[in-house]
N, C-alpha and C positions, 0 to 999 in steps of 0.2 A: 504493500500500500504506500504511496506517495505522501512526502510532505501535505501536501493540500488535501487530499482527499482523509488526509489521518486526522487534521486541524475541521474539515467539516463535523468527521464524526464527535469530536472532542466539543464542539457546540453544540451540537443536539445534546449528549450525554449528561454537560453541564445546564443546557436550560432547563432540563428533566429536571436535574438534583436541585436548581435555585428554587423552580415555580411549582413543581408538581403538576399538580391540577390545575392550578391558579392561572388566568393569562397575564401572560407579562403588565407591568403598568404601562399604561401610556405616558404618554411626553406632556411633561409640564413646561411653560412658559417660562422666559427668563429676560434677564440681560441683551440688548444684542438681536434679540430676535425682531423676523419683521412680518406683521401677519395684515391681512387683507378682509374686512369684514365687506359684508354684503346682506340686501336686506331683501326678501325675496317679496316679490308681486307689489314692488314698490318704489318707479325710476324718479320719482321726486326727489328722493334722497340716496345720495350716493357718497359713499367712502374713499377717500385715496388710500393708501397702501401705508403702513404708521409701521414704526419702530417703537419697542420698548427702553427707556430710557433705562439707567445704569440704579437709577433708585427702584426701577421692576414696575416705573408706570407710563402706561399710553393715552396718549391726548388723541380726540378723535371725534370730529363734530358734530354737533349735535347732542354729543353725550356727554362732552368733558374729561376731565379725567380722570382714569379709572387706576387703581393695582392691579395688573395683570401675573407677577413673578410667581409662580408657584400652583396656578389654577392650567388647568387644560383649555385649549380651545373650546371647546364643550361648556363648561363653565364660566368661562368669560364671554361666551356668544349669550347663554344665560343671564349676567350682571348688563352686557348691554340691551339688552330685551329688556330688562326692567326701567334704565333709562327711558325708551323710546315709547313708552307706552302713553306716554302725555300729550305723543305728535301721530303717532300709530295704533290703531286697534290691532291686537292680538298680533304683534310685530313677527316675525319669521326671520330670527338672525342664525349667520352662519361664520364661523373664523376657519382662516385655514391659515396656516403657517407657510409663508412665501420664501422666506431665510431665515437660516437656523444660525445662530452665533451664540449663544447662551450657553453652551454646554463643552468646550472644546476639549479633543486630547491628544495630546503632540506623540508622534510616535516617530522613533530616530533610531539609525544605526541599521542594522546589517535587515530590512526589508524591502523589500521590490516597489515597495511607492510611501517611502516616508513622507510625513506629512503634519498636516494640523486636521483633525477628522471631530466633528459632532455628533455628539453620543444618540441623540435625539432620539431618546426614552433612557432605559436601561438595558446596557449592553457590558457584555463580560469583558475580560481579557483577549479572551481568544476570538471574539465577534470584531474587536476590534481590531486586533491583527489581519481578519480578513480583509475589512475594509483597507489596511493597507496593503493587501493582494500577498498578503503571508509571507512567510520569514525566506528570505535568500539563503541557498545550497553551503554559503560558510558563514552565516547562523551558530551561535552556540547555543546552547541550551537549556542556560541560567539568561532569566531575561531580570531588570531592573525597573521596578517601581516608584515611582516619586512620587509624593500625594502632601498637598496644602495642611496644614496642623487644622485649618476648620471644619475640616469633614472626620478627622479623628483619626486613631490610628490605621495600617492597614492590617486587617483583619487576618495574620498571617503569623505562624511564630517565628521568622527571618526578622519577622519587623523591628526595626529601633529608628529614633530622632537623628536626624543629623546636627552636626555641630551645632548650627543657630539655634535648633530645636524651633522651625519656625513649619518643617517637612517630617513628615512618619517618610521611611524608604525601607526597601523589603525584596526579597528575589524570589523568585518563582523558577522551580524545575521546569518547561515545556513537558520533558517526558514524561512525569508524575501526572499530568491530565490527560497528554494523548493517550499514555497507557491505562486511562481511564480509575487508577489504583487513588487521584486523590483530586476529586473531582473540585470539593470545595476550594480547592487553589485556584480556581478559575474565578477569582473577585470579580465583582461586578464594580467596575470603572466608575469614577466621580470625574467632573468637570474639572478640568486644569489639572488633569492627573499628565506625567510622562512618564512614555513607555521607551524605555533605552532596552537596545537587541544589541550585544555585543557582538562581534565576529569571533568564532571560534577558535579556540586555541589549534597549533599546527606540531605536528613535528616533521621534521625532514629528513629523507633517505639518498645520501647524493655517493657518485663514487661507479664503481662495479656491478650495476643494478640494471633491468632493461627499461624499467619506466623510474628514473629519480624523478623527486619532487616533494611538494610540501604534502599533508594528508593530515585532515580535520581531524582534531579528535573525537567531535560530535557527540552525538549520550554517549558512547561507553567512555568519556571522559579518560581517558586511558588509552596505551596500546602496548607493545612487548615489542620488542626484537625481533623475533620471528614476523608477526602480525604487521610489525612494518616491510618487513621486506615482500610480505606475500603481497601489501597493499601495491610495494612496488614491482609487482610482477616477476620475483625470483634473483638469483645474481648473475650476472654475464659470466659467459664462458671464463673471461680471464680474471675473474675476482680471486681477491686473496682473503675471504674471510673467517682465517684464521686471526690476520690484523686488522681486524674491524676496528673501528673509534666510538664512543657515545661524546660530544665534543660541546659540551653545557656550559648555559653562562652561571657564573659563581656568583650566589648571592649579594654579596658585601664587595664587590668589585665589579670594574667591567670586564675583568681579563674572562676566561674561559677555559675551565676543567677538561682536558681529554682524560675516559676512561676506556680502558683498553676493555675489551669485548669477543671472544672467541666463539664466533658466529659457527665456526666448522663446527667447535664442540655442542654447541646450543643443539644445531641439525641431527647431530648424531646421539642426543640424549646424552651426553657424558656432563653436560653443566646445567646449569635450572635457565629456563628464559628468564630476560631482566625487563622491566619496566619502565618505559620512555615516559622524561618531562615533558610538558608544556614546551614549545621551544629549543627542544633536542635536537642534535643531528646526527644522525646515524653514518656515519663514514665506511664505504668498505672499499678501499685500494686495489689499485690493480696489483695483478703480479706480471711484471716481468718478462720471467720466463716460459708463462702460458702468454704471454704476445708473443714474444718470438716465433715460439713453437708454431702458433697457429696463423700468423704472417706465414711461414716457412712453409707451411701447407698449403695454405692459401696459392702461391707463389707458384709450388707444382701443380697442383691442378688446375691454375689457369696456362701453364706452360704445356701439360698434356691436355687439356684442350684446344691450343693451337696447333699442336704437334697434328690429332689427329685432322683438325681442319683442313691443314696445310695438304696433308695425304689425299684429302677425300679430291 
């Protein structure tokens, strides 16, 4: 199953575990928002298009002003019905939400359409990850939470204040909800939350190898020796790995540790496999005198295929 098709299931799973039976809430009014009333079987009076001001209220004529921040369209087409009843019998109003700006959540770093996105209702973590078209193939998968101290902590036990103590911040497994084992880590998002997707940590396999390169550590957070080399499709004919490298950078410095590695032995079960960091490189050197060797081959059998050419 696909990143994406794993993150749809992981939404359904979780809107089961938040709502049950309940249907989601609708979208409340806010800040920022811009809604469009209308009064039906009545062109005497007609509405321009109004923004809710920053204090959660709408000026709008005929009615004045109203608090709109916290009611649904529903209920504020309701409160202006009760207005108009002075200029209209049994008025017939309608609000619909034109622009949504009241609810935003920034989402940054390793997905395919970061962005600023409106919640516009209640919407989880991973609903919102879709909306930004889901997490990119080097994706790690500890994602980062940020959340305003006025909505309160995040509902997680990762979570702690940061320094100002002005923010709750908290991390979230991905795999612990695709793998459906902890569904309630799918928090359902507050306005002015950011969502930070780091890029996956790497290790590297360079050297005597037929495919080097870097290779995500992704969930299993982790890889071996072995496991990187299968990642990189085995060793070249002329590898020497006997003289492997593990070639890490040292904590307390920038210089960097080579740890020598007997890759032949790992192969042949005479040593235990070892465990690659974050940021590791895995070195296996050529040897020598398997180049020669297999130049020197090379060499005659393009020579005995001219020889016979030359005959034919």
């Amino acid at each position: 199953m696909g990143r994406a098709a794993q993150l749809s299931a992981a939404v359904l799973l979780s809107v089961a575990f938040l709502w049950g039976d309940e249907p989601a809430p609708t979208y409340l009014l806010g800040p920022e928002d811009q809604i469009e009333v209308s009064l039906r079987g009545v062109k005497e009076i007609e509405f321009k298009p109004a923004r809710i001001d920053e204090q959660g209220d709408v000026e709008l004529h005929y009615v004045g002003k109203l608090h709109a921040a916290g009611l649904t369209a529903g209920q504020l087409a309701a409160r202006i019905a009760d207005r108009l009843k002075e200029f209209v019998n049994d008025p017939m109003v309608t609000v619909e939400v034109t622009e949504f700006g009241s609810q935003p959540v920034s989402v940054m770093g390793a997905v395919n359409k970061p962005g600023v996105y409106q919640l516009r209702g209640h919407k989880t973590l991973i609903e919102v990850l879709s909306m930004a078209e889901g997490m990119r193939n080097d994706a790690g998968y500890i994602i980062k939470v940020t959340r305003a101290r006025e909505w309160g902590p995040i509902p997680l036990a990762t979570s702690a204040s940061d320094e100002t103590g002005q923010y709750s911040v908290a991390e979230v497994s991905v795999k612990s909800i695709i793998d459906g084992k902890s569904p309630q880590a799918n928090i359902l998002m507050r306005p002015h939350d950011v969502i930070s997707v780091p890029r996956g940590e790497m290790v590297y396999v360079v050297g005597s190898v037929k495919r080097p390169g870097g290779f995500m550590l992704g969930e299993k957070e982790s890889l071996s020796v072995l496991q990187a080399i299968s990642l990189a499709e085995g060793l070249d004919t002329t590898a020497a790995p006997q003289n492997a490298k593990i070639i890490r950078s040292a904590e307390s410095s920038s210089q960097r540790l080579e740890i020598a590695v007997n890759v032949k032995r790992i192969l042949s079960s005479k040593e235990q496999d070892r465990p690659l960091q974050a940021n590791d490189i895995l070195f296996v050197p050529n040897s020598a005198s398997k180049s020669v060797a297999i130049r020197t081959a090379e060499a005659a059998v393009e020579m005995a295929t001219g020889i016979a050419i030359y005959r034919r």
